[in-house]
N, CA and C of each residue as an Amber inpcrd file, in Angstrom:
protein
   477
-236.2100000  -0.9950000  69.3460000-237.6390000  -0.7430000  69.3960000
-238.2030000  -0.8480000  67.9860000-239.2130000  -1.3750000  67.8190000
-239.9470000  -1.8130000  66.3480000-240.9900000  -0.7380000  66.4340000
-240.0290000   0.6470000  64.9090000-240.6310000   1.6930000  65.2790000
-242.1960000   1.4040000  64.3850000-242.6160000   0.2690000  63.3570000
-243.7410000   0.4070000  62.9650000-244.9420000   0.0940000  64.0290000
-244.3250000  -0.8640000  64.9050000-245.7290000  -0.1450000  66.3920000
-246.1250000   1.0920000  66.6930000-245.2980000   1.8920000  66.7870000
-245.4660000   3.1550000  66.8860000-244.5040000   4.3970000  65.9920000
-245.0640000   4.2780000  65.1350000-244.4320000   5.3090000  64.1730000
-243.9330000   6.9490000  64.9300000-244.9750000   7.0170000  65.9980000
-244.5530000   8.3980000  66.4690000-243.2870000   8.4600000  67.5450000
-242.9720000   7.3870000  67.9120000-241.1610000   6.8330000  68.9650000
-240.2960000   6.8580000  67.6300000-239.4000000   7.9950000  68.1710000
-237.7010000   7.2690000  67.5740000-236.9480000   7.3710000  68.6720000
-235.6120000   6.6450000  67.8330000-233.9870000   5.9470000  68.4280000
-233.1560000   6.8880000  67.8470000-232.3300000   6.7860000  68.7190000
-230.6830000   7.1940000  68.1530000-230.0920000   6.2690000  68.6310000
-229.3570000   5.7360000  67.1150000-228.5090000   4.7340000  67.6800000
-227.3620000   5.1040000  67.2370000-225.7800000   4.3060000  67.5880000
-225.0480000   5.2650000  67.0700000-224.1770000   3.9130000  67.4840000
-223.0810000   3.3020000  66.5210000-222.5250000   2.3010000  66.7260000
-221.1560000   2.6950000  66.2510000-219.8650000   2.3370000  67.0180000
-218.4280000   3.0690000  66.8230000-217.6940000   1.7510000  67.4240000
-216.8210000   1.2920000  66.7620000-215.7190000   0.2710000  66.8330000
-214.4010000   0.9430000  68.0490000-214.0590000   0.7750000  68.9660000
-213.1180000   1.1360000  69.9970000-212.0450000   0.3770000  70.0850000
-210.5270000   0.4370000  69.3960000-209.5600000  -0.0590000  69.2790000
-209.3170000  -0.7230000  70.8670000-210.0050000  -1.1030000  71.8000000
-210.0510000  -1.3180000  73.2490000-210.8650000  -2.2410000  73.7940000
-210.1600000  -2.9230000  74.8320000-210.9320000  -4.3350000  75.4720000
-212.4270000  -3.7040000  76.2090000-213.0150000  -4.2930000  76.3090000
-214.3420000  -3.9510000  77.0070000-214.3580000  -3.1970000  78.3300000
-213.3520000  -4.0590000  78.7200000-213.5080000  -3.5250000  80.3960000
-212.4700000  -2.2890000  80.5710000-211.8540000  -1.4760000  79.2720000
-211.5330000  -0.6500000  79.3660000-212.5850000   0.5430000  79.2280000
-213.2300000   0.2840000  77.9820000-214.5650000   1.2050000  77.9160000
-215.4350000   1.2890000  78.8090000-215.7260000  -0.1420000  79.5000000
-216.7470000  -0.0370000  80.7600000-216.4880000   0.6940000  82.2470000
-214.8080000   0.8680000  82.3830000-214.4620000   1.9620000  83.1370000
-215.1510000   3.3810000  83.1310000-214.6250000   3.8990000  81.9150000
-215.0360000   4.9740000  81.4940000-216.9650000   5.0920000  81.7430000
-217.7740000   4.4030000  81.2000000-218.8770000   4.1670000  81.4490000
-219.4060000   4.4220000  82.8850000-218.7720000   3.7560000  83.3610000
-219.5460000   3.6550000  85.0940000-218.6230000   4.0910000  86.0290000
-217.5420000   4.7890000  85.8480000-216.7580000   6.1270000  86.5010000
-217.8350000   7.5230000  86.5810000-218.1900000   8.0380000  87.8080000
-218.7400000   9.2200000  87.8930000-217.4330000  10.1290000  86.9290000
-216.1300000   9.7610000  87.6100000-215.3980000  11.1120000  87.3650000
-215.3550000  10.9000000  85.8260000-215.3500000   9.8520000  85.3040000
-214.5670000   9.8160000  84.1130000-216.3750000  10.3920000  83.0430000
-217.5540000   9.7980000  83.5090000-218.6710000   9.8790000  83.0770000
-218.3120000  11.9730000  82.9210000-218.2440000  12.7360000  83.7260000
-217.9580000  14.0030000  83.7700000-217.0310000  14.4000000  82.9040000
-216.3910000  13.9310000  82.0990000-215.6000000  14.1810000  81.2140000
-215.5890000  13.9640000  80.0190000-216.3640000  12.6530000  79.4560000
-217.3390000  13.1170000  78.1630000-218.8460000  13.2870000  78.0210000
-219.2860000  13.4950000  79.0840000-220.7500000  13.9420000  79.0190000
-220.8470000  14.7330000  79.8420000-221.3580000  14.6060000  80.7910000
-221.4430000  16.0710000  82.3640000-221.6650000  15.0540000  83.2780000
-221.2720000  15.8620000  84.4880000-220.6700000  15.3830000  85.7480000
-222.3680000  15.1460000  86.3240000-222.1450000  13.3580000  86.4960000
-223.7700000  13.0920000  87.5360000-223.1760000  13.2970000  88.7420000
-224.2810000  13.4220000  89.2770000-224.8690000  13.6480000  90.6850000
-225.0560000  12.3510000  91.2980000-224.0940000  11.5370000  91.9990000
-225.2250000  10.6620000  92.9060000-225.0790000   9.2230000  91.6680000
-224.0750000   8.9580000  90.7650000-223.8910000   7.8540000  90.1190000
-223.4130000   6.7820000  90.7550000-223.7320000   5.7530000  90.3830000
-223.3610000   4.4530000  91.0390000-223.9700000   3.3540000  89.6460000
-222.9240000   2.7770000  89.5700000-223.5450000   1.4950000  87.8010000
-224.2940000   0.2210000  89.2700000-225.4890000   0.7310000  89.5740000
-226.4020000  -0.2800000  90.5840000-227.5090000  -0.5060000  89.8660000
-228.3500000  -1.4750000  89.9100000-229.6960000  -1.5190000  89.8420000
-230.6110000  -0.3980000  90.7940000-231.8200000   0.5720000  90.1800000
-231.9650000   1.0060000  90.8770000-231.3000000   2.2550000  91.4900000
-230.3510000   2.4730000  91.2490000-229.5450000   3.8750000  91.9300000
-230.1140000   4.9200000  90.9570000-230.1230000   6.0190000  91.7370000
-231.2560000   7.1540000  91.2180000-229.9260000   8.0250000  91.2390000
-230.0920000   9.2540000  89.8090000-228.9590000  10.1490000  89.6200000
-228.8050000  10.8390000  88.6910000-228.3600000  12.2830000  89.1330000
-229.0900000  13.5210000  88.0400000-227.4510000  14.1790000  87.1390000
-228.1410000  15.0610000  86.0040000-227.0620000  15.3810000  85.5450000
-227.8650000  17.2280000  85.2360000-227.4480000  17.8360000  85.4460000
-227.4110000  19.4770000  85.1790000-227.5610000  19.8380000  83.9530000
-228.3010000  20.5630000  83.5080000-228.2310000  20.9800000  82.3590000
-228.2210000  22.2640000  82.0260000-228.4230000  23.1270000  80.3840000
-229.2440000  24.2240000  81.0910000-230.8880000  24.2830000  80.8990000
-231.1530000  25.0380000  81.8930000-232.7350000  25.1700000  82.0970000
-233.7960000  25.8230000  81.1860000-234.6580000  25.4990000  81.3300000
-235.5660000  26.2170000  79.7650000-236.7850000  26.3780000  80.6490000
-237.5950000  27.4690000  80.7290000-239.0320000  28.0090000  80.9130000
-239.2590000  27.5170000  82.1820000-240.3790000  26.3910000  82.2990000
-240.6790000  25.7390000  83.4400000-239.6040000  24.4050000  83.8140000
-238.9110000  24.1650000  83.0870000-237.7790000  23.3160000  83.1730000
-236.6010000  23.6020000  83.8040000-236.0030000  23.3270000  84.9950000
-234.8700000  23.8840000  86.2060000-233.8820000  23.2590000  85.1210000
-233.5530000  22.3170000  84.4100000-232.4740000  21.4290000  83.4400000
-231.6820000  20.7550000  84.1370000-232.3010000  19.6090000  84.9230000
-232.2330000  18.6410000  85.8200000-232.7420000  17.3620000  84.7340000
-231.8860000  16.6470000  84.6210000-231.9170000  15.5070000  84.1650000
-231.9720000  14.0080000  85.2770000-233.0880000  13.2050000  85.2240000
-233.2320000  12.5500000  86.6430000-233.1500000  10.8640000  85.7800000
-232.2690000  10.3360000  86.3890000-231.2620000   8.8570000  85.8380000
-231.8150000   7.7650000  86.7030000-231.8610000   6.8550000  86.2190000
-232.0260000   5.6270000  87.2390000-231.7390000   4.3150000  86.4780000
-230.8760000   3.4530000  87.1470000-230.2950000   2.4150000  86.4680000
-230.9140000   1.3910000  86.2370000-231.0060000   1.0790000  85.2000000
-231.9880000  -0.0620000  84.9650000-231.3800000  -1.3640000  84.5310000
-230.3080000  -1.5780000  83.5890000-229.5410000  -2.5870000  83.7240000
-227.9260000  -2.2330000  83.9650000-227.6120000  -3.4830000  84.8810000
-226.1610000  -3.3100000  84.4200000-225.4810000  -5.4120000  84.4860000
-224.8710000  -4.8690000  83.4190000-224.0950000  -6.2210000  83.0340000
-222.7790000  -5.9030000  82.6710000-221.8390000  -6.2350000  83.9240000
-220.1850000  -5.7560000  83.5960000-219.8740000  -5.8360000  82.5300000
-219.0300000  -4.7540000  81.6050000-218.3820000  -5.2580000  80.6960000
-218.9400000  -5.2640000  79.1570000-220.5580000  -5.5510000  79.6590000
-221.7840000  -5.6360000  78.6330000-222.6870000  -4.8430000  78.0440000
-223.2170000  -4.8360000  78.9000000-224.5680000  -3.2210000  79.1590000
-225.1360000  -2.6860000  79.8970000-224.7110000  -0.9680000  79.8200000
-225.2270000  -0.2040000  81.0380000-226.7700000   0.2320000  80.5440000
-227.4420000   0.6470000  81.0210000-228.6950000   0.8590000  80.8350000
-229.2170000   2.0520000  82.2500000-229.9560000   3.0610000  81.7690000
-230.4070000   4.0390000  82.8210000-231.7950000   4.9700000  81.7890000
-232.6640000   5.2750000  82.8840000-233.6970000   5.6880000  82.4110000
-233.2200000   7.2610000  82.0990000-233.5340000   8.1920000  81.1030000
-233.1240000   9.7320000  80.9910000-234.4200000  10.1060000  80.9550000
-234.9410000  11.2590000  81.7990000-235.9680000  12.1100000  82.0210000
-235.9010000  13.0160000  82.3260000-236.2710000  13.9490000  81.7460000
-236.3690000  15.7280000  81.9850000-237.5520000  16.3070000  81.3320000
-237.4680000  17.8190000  81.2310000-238.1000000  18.6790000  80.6430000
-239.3720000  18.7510000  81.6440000-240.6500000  19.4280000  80.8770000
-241.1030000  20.1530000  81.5450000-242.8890000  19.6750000  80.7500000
-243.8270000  19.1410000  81.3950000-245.2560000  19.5740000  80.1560000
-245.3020000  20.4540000  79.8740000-244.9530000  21.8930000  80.1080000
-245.2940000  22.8730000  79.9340000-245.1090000  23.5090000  78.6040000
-243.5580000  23.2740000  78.5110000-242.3830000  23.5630000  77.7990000
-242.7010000  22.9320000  76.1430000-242.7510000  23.8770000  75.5390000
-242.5970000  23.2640000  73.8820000-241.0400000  23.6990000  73.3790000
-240.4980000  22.4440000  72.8020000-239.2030000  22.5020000  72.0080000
-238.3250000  22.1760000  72.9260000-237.3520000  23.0600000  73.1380000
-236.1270000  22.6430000  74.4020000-236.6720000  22.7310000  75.9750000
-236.6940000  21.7300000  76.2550000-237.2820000  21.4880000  77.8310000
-238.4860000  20.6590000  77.9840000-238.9240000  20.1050000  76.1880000
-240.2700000  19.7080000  76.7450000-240.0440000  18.1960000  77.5750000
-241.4840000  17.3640000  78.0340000-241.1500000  16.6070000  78.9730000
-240.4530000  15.3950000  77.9610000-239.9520000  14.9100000  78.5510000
-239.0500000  13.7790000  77.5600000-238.6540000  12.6190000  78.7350000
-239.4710000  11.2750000  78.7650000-239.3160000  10.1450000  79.1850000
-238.4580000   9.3070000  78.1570000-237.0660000   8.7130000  78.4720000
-236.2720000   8.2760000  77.2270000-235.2100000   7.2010000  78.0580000
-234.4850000   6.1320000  77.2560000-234.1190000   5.3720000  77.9050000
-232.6500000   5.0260000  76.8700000-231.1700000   5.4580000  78.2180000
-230.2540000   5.1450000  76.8640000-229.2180000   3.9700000  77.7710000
-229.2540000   3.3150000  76.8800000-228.2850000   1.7630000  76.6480000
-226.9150000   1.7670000  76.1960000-225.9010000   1.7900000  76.5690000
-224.5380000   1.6540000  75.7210000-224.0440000   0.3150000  75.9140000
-223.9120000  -0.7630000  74.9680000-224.1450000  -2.3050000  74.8160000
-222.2430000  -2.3480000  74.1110000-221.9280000  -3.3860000  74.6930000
-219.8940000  -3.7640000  74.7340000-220.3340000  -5.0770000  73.7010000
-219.8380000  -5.1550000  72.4650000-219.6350000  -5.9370000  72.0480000
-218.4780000  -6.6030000  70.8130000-217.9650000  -7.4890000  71.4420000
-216.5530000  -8.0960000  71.1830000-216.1470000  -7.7990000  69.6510000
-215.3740000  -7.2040000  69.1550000-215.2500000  -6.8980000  67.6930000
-213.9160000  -7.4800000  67.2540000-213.7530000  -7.7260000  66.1080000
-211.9700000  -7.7600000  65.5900000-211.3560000  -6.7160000  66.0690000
-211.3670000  -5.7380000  65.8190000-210.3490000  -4.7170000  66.1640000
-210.6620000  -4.1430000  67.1640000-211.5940000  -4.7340000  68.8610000
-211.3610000  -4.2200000  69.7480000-212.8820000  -4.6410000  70.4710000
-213.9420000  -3.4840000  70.3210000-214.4060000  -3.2920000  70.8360000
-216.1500000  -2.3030000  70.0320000-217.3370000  -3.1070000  70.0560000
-217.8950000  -1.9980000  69.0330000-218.9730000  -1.6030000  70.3330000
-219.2500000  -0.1700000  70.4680000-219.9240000   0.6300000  71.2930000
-221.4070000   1.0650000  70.2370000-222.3110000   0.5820000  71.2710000
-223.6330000   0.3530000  70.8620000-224.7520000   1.4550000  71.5260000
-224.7080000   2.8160000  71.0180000-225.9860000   3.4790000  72.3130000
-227.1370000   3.4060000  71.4230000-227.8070000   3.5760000  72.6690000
-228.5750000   3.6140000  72.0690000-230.2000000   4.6310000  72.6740000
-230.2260000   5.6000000  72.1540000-231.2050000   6.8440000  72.8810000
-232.3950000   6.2680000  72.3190000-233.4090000   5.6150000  73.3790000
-234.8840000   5.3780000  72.9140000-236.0370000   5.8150000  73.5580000
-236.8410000   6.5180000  73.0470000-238.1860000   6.9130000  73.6750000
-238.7430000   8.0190000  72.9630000-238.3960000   9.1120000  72.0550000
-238.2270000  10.1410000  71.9340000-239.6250000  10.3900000  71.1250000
-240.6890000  10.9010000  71.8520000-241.9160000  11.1140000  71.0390000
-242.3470000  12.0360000  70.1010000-242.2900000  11.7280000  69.0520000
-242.7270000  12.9800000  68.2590000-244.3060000  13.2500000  68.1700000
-244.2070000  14.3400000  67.3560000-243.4980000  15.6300000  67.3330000
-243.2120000  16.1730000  68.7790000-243.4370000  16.0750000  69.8860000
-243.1320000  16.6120000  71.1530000-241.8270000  16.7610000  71.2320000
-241.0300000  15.6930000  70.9480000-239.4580000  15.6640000  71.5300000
-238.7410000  16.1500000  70.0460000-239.5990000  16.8790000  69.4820000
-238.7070000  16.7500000  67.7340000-236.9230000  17.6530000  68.3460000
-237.5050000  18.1740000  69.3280000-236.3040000  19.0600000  69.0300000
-234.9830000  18.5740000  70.5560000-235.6960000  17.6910000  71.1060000
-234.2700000  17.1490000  71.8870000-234.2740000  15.9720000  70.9740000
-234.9020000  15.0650000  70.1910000-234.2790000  13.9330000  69.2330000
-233.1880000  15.1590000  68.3390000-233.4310000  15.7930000  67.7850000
-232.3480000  16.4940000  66.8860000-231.0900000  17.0430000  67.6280000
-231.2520000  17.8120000  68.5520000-230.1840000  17.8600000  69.2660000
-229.2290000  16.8590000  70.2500000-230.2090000  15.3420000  70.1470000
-229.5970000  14.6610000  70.8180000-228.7770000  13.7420000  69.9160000
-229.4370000  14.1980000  68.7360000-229.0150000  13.1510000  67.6260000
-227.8780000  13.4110000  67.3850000-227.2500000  15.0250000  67.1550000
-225.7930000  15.7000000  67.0740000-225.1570000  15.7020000  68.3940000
-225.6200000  15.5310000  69.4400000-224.7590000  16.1940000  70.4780000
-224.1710000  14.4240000  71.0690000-225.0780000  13.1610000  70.7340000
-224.5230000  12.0140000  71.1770000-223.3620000  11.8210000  70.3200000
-223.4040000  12.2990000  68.5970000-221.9520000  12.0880000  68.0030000
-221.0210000  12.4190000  69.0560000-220.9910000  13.6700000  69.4180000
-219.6450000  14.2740000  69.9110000-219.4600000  13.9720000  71.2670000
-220.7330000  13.7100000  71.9730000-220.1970000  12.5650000  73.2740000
-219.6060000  11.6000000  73.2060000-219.6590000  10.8210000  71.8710000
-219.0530000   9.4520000  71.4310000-217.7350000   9.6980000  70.9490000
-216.9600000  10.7200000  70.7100000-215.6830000  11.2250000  70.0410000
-215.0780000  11.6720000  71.4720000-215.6600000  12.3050000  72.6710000
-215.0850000  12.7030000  73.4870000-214.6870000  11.3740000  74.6740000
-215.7640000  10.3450000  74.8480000-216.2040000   9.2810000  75.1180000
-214.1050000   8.0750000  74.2930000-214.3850000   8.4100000  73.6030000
-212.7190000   7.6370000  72.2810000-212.0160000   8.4150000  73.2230000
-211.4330000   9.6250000  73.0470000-210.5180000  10.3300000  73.5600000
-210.2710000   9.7580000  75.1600000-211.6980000   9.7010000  76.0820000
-211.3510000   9.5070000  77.2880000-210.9760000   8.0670000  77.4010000
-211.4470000   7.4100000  76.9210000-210.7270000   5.7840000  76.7140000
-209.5600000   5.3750000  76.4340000-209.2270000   5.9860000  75.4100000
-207.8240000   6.5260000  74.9490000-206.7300000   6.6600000  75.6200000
-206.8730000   7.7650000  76.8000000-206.6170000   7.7460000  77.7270000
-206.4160000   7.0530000  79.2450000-207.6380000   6.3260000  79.5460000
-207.5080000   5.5900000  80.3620000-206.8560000   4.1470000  80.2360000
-206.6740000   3.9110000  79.2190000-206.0300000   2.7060000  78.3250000
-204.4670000   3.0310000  77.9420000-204.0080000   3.7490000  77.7090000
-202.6700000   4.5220000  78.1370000-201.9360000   4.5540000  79.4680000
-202.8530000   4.9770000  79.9780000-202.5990000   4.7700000  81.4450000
-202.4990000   3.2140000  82.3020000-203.5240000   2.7720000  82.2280000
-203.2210000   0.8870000  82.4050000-202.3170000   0.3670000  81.6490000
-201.7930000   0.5690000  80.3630000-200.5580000   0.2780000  79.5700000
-199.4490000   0.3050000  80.6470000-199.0100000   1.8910000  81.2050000
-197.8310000   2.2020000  81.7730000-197.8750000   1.7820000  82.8240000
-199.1660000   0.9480000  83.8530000-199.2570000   0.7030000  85.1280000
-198.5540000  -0.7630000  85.1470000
């Protein structure tokens, strides 16, 4: 997104090299079960065009902490894409309303595999405080995200 159109939108982007073929990471990606294991368990996932699907959170004020998903691209192997929406108008800081759109893009590297997210929509000052917390909390989805790959790539090894 070309933030000088709108100075008040930011991104989190967050780019990590994965010692792993694509279609190992893209498992992990578009697995409900495996999706539940470095991020939280959706509701109702399917990597479709169109498939609608929530993830739990916790709740803030007028905000239940229902996160509501809908797939917007998918290209095996390539890029998943799903709309993220929550919060609340009501709500200032944690819970406020937040229309946001995150991308994790597979692209072919020397040493494997480089993982591309990418969190976009985040309006300031409204969203100042899920951009900051999303900004730390996508690191450590992306470390837990390695680990579960890690794993599932271990496992196809011994199969």
């Amino acid at each position: 997104m070309n933030q000088t159109a709108n100075p008040d939108m930011q991104v989190i982007v967050l780019d990590e090299v994965f010692p792993h073929a694509p279609d190992v990471i893209w498992k992990a990606l578009t697995s409900g079960d495996l999706i539940g294991r470095w991020l939280m368990a959706p509701q109702g996932f399917a990597p479709v065009i169109g498939n609608r699907f929530t993830f739990q959170t916790v709740a803030a004020g007028a905000w239940d902490g229902t996160i509501h998903c809908e797939i917007l691209e998918v290209v095996p192997n390539e890029q998943l894409s799903y709309a993220w929406r929550g919060g609340d108008e009501h709500n200032e800081g944690y819970g406020s309303k937040l229309e946001t759109v995150v991308t994790f893009s597979l692209i072919a590297a020397e040493a494997g595999t480089r993982l591309r997210l990418t969190h976009s929509g985040f309006q300031l000052p409204k969203n100042d405080t899920a951009y900051r917390n999303m900004s730390e909390g996508w690191k450590k989805v992306v470390r837990k995200l390695d680990a579960v790959v890690t794993e599932v790539a271990t496992a196809e090894q011994q199969h």
